[in-house]
Every structure is written in C-alpha cells, then in structure tokens.
N, C-alpha and C positions, 0 to 999 in steps of 0.2 A: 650445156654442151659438154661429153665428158671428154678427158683430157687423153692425150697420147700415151704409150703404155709401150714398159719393155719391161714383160712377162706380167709382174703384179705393181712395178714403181712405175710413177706417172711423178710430173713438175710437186702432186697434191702432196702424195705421199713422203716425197721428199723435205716438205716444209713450206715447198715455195709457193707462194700467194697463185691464186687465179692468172690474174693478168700477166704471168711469165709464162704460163701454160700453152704449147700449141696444142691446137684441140686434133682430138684420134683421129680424122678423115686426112687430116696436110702433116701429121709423124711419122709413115712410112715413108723410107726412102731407102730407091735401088741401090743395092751394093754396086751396081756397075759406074753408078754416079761420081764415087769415090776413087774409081782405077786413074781419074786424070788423063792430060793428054801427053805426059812424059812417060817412057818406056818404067816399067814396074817388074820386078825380079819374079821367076816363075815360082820362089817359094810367098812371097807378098800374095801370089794370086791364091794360090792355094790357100793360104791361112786364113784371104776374105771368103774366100768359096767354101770351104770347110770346116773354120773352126767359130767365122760367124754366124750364125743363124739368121739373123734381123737385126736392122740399122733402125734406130727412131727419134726423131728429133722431139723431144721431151718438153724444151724449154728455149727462149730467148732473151736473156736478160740485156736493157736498152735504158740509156738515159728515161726514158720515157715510162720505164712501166717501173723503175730501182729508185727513181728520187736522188742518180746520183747523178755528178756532173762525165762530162765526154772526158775519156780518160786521153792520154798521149799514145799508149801502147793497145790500148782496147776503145772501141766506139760500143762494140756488146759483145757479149759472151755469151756462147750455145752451149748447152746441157742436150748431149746425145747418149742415147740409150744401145751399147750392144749385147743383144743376146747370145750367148756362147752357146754352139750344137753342144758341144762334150760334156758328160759329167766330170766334174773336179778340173773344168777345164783352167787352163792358166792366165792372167793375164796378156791379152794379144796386142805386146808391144812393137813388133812391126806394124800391124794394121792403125795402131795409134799413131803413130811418130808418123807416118805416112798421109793420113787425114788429117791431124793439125798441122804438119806444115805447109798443108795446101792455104791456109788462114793467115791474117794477120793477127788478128783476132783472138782470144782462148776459148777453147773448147775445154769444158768437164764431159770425161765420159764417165757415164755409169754403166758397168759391166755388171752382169746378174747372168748365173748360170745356178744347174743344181749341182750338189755339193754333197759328199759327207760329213756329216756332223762332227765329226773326231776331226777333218779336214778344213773346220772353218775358219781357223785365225792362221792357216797356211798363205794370206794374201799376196801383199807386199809390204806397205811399210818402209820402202827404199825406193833406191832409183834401179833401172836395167836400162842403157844404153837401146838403140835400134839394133836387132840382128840379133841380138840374144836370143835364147831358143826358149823354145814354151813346151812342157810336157804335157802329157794328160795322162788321169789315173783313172784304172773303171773301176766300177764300182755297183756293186749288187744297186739296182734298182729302188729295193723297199728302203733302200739306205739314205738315199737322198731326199734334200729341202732346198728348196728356192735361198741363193746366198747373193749380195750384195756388195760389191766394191768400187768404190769411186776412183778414178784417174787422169795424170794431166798431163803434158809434154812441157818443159819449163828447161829453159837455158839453165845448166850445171852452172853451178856460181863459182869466178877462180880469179884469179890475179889478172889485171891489165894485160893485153897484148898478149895473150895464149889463146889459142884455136877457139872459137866458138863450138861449142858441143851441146846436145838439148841431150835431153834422157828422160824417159817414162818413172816417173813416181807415182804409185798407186796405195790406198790401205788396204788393211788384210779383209779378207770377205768375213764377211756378217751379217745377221737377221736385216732381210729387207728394211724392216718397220723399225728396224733400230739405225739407219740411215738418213739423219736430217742434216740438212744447209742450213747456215747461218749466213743471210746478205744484208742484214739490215743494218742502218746508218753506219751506213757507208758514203765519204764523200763524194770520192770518182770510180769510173770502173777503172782505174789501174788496181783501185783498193778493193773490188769487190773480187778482183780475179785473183790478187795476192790471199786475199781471205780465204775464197775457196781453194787457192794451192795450200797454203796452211792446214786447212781441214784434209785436204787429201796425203800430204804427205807428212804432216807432225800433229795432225788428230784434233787441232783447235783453230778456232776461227779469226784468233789473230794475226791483223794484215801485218804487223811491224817488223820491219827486218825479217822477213822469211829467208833469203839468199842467209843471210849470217847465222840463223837457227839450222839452213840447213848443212851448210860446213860443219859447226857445232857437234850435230849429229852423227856429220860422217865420220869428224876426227874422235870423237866417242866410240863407235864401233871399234875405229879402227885400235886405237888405245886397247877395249876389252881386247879384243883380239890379242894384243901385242902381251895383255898381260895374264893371260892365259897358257902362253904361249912358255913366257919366261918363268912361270908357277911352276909346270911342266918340269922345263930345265931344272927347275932351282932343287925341286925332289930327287931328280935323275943323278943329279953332277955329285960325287962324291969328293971330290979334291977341294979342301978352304977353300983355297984361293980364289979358285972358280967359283964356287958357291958364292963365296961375299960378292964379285964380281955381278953376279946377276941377282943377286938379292939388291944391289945397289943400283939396276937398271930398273925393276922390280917396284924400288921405294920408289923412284922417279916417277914410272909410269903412273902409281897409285895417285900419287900429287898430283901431277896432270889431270887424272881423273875426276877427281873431288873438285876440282877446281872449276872443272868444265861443267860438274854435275852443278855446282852450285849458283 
C-alpha cells in the first residue's frame, strides 16, 4: 500500500518505518479543515489559499507503532506535509503557528517547494515569531529543484513568570533525499518530540536540554552580532581612548564567545 506524499517525501522517504506511514488514499487533507471555528485574520486565509498548495498528513507517531511510553505533553505526534504553490517560497509561519496550536500534541511539518539551487541553504535555522512576513522570489523555471525543510511551533524558552510566547523554528531547505528523522529509542514521546525539535532547529537528533541548546544559540547569534558590530567601531573610532574603550568590550564579547562555543 504506498504511502502519503507531499510532492516526492512520503513517512519512507523520510526514514520513518512503515508502521508511522498513513497510506496516500487517508494523506490528503482540505485546507478548509485547518481555518477552525475561531475568527482567522484575512491575511492567514490568504497565505492558506495561496501560498499552500496541499496539506498531507504523511505520518502518525503513537505509543503503539514508536516503542515508546505516553509522554505527559504528547500521546503522538503528526508529521504533515505542506506543499508551497511559489517557487523559492518562504517558510509559512502563520499558517504553522496557526495548525499546531489548534493541538495539544506536536506536529512536524515538512514544507517542500521548488527552489533555486543558489537559494537552497536560505531556510531557517531560527525561530520567526507568528505574523512575520514571508517573501517569495521568482525565479526562471529551468532553474528550479524540489527543496525540503522541516518545521515546529515549540514554546520560546525564558525565565519563570514571563509571557508564554511559541515561535516557528525551521531548518534551511535541502535535497529532499538528504532529509531523515531520527526516532528511535526513545523512551517517551515528550522525547521523541524534543528529538525531532533538535533535528528541526539545531540539526541533530539529541532530545537533551533542547530549551537550554536553544538560548545557547540565540545568545551566540546574538554575541556574533554584538561583535561585529564593535569590530566595526573599533576601526572607525580614531581617539585611544575610545578605541581601547571598545576594544575592551570587544575582548569581552570574544570570551563570552569561546565560552559558549565550547
């Protein structure tokens, strides 16, 4: 019985065993299924009507078919497939954030559009809040190849008692056939969904402290930045004093750096 498909990736393709597989006749699903019975913003509708082509439920990962035990925050996790109409289309982070929090549950989507080649490690790799905007770039036709990116809605990690906020974290698009899941032994699905947020937002399949790999990350960014920034300065500023001044914010940042990289 062959498997559900969004464009060329199906459960197989992706790594996952048979038994996670929903088979192609019960993988399409209407996009109207998704609009919910809560009022949806008129650019949400648009972005489902136009910037997705097709919804496909790809996969169901279950105590039953993972070997792992009932998690606390997940009973199973869906693997849905959305096909993007645009070439070089962007990550569609409203229409994400919008269908996983209809869930309790985690959902991975797998987004596959076609792509230009020179535009394929333009993914994500980060997080984009809900409401962020999504470009598209055209792109001469002979130019394009079927690209692959995985995605997940996962509460922003932060201190005690500050706003709960989710945010779309996705990787950068890539060769369909070079996109595999890693689920196996795994004890619970809290861990099999943290694995797969690992693999979607920091590239590897370990569940361990993801929330703290992912601060790590952001405050790495945000350091290069900072130290970029003060490099910049440090050439610009001709007065000592000034100079040693951010050459001494400069060393700091560096330390930070090294620190965090290590």
């Amino acid at each position: 019985m062959p498997a559900a498909t969004c464009g060329s990736v199906s459960a197989l393709t992706l790594g996952l065993p048979v038994s996670y597989a929903v088979p192609a006749e019960k993988g399409a699903l209407p996009k109207a299924a998704f609009v919910g019975k809560a009022p949806v913003s008129t650019k949400l509708k648009s972005s489902l009507v136009n910037d997705v082509a097709s919804i496909s439920m790809l996969a169901i990962l279950r105590p039953a078919n993972t070997g792992a035990a009932e998690g606390v925050r997940n009973r199973e996790i869906l693997v849905l497939g959305l096909r993007l109409a645009k070439p070089n289309a962007s990550i569609p982070v409203e229409v994400i954030d919008h269908i996983a929090a209809q869930r309790s549950g985690g959902i991975l989507f797998v987004c596959v559009r076609d792509g230009s080649v020179a535009d394929s490690s333009t993914g994500g790799a980060g997080a984009e809040t809900a409401g962020a905007g999504a470009g598209d770039g055209a792109a001469d036709a002979a130019t394009l190849t079927e690209q692959c990116a995985i995605a997940v809605r996962r509460l922003i990690p932060g201190k005690a008692g500050h706003t709960v906020q989710h945010a779309v974290y996705s990787s950068d698009w890539g060769d369909p056939n070079d996109v595999l899941l890693e689920v196996e032994d795994m004890t619970s699905m809290d861990e099999v969904w943290d694995s797969l947020c690992s693999q979607a937002i920091l590239g590897v399949a370990d569940p361990l402290d993801v929330d703290g790999r992912i601060m790590r990350r952001a405050r790495i960014v945000a350091l290069e930045a900072e130290e970029a920034k003060l490099a910049r300065d440090h050439a610009r500023v001709k007065n000592p004093a000034q100079r040693n001044e951010i050459y001494a914010k400069l060393h700091k940042v560096r330390a930070q750096l090294t620190q965090l990289r290590g």
